[in-house]
TIVEXFI-957827 format. One record per residue: x, y, z of N, C-alpha, C in turn. Coordinates in steps of 0.1 Angstrom, whole numbers, plus 2048, in hexadecimal, padded with zeros to 3 digits. Example, Ala and Ser with C-alpha at 12.3 -4.5 7.8 and 13.67 -1.06 7.14 Angstrom:
<pts>
<pt><n_c1>884</n_c1><n_c2>7C7</n_c2><n_c3>84E</n_c3><ca_c1>87B</ca_c1><ca_c2>7D3</ca_c2><ca_c3>84E</ca_c3><c_c1>884</c_c1><c_c2>7DF</c_c2><c_c3>84E</c_c3></pt>
<pt><n_c1>880</n_c1><n_c2>7EA</n_c2><n_c3>847</n_c3><ca_c1>889</ca_c1><ca_c2>7F5</ca_c2><ca_c3>847</ca_c3><c_c1>881</c_c1><c_c2>800</c_c2><c_c3>84F</c_c3></pt>
</pts>
This chain:
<pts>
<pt><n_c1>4F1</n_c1><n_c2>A0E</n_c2><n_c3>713</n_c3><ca_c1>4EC</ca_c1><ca_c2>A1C</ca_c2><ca_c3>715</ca_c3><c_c1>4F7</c_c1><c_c2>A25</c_c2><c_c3>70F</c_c3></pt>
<pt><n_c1>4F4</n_c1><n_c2>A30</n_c2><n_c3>70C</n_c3><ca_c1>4FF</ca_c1><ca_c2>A3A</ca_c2><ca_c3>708</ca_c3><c_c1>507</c_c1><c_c2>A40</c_c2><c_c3>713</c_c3></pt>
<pt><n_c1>504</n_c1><n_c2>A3E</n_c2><n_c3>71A</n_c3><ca_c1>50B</ca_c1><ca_c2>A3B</ca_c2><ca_c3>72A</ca_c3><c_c1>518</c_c1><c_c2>A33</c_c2><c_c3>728</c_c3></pt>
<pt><n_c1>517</n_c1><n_c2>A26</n_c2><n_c3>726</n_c3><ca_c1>51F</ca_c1><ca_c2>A18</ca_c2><ca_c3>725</ca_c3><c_c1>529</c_c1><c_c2>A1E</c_c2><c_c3>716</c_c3></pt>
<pt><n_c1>522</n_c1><n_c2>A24</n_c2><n_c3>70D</n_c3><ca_c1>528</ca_c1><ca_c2>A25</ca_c2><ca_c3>6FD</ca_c3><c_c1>536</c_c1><c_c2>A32</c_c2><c_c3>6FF</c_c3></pt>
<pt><n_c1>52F</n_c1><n_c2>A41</n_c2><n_c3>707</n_c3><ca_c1>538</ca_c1><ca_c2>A48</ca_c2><ca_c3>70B</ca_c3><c_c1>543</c_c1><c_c2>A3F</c_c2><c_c3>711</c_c3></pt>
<pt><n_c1>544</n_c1><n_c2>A39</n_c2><n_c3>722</n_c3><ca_c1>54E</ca_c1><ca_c2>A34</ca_c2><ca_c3>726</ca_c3><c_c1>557</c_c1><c_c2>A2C</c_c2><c_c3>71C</c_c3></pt>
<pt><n_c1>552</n_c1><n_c2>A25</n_c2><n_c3>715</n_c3><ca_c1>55B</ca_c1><ca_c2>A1B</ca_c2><ca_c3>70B</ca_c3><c_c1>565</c_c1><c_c2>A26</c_c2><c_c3>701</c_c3></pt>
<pt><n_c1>560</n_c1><n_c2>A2E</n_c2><n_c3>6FB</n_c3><ca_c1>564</ca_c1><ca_c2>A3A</ca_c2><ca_c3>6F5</ca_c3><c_c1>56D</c_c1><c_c2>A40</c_c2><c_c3>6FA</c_c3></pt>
<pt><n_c1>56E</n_c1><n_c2>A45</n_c2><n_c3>708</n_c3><ca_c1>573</ca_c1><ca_c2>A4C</ca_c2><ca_c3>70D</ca_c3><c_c1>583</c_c1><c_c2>A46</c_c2><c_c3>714</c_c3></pt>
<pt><n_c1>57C</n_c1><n_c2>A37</n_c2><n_c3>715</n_c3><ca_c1>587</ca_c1><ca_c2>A2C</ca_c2><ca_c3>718</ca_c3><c_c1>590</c_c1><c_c2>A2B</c_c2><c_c3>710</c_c3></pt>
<pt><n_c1>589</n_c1><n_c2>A30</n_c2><n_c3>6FC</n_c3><ca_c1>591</ca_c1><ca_c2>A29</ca_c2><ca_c3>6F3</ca_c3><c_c1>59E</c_c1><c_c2>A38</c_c2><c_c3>6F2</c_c3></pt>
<pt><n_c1>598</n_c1><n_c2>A40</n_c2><n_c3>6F6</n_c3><ca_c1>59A</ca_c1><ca_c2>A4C</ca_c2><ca_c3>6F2</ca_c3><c_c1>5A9</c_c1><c_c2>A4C</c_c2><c_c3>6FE</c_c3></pt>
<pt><n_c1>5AA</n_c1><n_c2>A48</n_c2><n_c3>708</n_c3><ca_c1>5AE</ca_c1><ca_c2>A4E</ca_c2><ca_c3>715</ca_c3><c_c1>5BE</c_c1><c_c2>A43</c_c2><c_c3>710</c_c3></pt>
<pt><n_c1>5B6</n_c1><n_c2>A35</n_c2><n_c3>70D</n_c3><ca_c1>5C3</ca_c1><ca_c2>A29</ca_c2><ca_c3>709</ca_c3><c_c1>5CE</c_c1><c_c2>A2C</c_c2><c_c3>6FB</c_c3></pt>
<pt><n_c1>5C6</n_c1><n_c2>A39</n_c2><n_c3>6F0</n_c3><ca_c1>5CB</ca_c1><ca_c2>A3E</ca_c2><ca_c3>6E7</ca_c3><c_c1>5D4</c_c1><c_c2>A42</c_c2><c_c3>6ED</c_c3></pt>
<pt><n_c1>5D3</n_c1><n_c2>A4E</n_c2><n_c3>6EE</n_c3><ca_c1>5D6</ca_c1><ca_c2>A5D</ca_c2><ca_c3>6F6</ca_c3><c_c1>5E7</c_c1><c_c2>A59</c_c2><c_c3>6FE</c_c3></pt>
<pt><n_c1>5E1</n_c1><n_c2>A4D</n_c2><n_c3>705</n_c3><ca_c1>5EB</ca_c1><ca_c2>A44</ca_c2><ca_c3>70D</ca_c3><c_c1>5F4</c_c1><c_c2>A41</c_c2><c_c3>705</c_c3></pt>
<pt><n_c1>5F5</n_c1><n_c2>A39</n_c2><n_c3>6F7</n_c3><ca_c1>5FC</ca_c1><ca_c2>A36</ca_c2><ca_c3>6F2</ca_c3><c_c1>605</c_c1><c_c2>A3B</c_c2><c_c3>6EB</c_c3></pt>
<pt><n_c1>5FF</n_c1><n_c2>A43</n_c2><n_c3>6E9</n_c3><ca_c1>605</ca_c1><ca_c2>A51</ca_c2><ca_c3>6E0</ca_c3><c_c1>60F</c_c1><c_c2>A59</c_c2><c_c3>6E2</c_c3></pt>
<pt><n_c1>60D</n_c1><n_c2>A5B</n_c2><n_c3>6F5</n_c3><ca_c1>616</ca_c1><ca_c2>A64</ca_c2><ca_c3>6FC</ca_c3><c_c1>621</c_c1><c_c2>A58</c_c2><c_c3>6FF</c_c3></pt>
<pt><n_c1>61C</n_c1><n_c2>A4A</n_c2><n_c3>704</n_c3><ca_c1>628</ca_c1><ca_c2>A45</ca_c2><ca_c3>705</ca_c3><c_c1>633</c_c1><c_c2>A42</c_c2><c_c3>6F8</c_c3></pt>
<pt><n_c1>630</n_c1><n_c2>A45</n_c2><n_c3>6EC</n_c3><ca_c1>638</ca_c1><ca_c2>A41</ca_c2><ca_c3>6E5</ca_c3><c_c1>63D</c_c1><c_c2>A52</c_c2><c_c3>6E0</c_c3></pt>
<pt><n_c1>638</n_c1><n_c2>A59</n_c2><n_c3>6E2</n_c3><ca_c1>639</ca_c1><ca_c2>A67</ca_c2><ca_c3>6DE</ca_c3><c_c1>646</c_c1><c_c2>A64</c_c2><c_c3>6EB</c_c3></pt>
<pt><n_c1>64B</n_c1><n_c2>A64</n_c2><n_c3>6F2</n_c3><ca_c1>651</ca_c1><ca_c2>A65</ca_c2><ca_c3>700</ca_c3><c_c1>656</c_c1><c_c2>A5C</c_c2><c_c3>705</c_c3></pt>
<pt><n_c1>657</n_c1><n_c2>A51</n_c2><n_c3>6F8</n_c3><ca_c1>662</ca_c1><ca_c2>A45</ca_c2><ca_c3>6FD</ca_c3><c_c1>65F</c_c1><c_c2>A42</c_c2><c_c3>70A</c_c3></pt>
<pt><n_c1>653</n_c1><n_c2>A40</n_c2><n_c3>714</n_c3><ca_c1>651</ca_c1><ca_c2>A38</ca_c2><ca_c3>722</ca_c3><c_c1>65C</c_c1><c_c2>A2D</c_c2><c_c3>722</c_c3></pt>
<pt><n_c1>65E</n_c1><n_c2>A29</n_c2><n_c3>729</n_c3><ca_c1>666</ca_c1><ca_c2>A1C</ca_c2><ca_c3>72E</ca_c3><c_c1>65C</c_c1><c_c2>A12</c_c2><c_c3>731</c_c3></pt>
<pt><n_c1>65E</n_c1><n_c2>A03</n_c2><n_c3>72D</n_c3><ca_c1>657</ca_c1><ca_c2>9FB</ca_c2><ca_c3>72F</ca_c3><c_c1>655</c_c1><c_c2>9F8</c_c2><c_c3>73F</c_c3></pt>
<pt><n_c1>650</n_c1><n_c2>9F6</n_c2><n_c3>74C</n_c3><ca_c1>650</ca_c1><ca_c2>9EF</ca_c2><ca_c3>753</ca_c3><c_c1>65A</c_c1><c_c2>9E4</c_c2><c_c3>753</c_c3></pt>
<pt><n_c1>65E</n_c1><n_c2>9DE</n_c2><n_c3>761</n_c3><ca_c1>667</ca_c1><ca_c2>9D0</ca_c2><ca_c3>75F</ca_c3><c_c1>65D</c_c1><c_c2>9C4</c_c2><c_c3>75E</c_c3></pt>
<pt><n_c1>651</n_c1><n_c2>9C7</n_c2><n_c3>765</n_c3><ca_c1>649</ca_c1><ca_c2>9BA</ca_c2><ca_c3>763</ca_c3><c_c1>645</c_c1><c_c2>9B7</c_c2><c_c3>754</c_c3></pt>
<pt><n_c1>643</n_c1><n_c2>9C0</n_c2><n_c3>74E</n_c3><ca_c1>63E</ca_c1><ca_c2>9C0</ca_c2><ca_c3>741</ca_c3><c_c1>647</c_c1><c_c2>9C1</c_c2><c_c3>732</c_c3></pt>
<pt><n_c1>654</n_c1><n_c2>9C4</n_c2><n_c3>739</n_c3><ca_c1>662</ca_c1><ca_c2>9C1</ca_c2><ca_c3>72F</ca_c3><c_c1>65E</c_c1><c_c2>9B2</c_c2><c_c3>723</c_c3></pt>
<pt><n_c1>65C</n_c1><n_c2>9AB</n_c2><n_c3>72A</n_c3><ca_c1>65C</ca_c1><ca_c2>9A1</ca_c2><ca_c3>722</ca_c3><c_c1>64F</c_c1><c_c2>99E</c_c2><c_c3>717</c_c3></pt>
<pt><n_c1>647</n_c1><n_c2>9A7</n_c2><n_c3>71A</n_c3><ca_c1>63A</ca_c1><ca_c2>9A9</ca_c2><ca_c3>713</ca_c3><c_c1>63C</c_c1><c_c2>9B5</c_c2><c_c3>70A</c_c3></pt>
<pt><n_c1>64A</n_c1><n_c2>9BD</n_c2><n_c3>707</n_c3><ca_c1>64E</ca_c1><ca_c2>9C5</ca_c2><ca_c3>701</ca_c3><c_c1>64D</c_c1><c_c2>9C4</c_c2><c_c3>6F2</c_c3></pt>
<pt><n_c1>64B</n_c1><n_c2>9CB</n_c2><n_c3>6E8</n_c3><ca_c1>651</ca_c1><ca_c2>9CA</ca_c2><ca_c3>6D8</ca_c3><c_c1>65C</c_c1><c_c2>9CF</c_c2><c_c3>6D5</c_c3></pt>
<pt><n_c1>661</n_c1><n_c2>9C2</n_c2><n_c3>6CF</n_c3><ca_c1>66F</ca_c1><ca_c2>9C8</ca_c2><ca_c3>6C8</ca_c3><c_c1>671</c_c1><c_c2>9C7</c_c2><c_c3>6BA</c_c3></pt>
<pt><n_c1>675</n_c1><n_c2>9CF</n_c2><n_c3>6B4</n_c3><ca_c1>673</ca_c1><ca_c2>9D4</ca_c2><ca_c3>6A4</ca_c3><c_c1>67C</c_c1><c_c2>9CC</c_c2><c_c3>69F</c_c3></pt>
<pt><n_c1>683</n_c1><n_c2>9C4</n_c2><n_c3>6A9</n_c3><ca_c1>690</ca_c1><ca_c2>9BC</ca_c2><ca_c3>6A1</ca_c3><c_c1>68C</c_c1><c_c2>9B0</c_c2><c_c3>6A4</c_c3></pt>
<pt><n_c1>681</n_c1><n_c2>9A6</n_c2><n_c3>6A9</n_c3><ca_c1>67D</ca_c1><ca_c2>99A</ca_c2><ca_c3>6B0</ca_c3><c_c1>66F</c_c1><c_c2>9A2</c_c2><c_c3>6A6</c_c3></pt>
<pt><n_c1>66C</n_c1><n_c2>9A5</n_c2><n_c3>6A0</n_c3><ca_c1>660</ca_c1><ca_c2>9A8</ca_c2><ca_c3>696</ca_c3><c_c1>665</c_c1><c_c2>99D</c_c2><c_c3>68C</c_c3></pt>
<pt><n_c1>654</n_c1><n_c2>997</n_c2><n_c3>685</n_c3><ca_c1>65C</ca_c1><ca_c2>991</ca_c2><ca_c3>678</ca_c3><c_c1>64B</c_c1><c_c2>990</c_c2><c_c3>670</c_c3></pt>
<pt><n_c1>651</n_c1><n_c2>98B</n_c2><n_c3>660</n_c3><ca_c1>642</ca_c1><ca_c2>994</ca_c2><ca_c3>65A</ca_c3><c_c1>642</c_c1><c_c2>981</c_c2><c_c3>657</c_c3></pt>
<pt><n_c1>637</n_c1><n_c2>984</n_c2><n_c3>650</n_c3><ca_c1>630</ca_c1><ca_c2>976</ca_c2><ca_c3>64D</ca_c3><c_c1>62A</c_c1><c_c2>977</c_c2><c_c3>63E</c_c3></pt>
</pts>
């Protein structure tokens, strides 16, 4: 329903928004989730 389609949208919209400001603002990772971190130096191309 367009009911269900809004929420998804708004979900995608809200996890953007999220991401954005955390990297706009340098957030700190969590400790639990340190290890699930990216590192630009442990990056490698293929």
């Amino acid at each position: 329903t367009e009911k269900h389609i809004l929420g998804i949208v708004l979900a995608i919209a809200v996890k953007t928004i999220s991401n954005y400001s955390n990297h706009l603002f340098q957030t700190p990772v969590e400790a639990p989730f340190d290890a699930y971190a990216w590192n630009p130096q442990a990056a490698t191309t293929t």
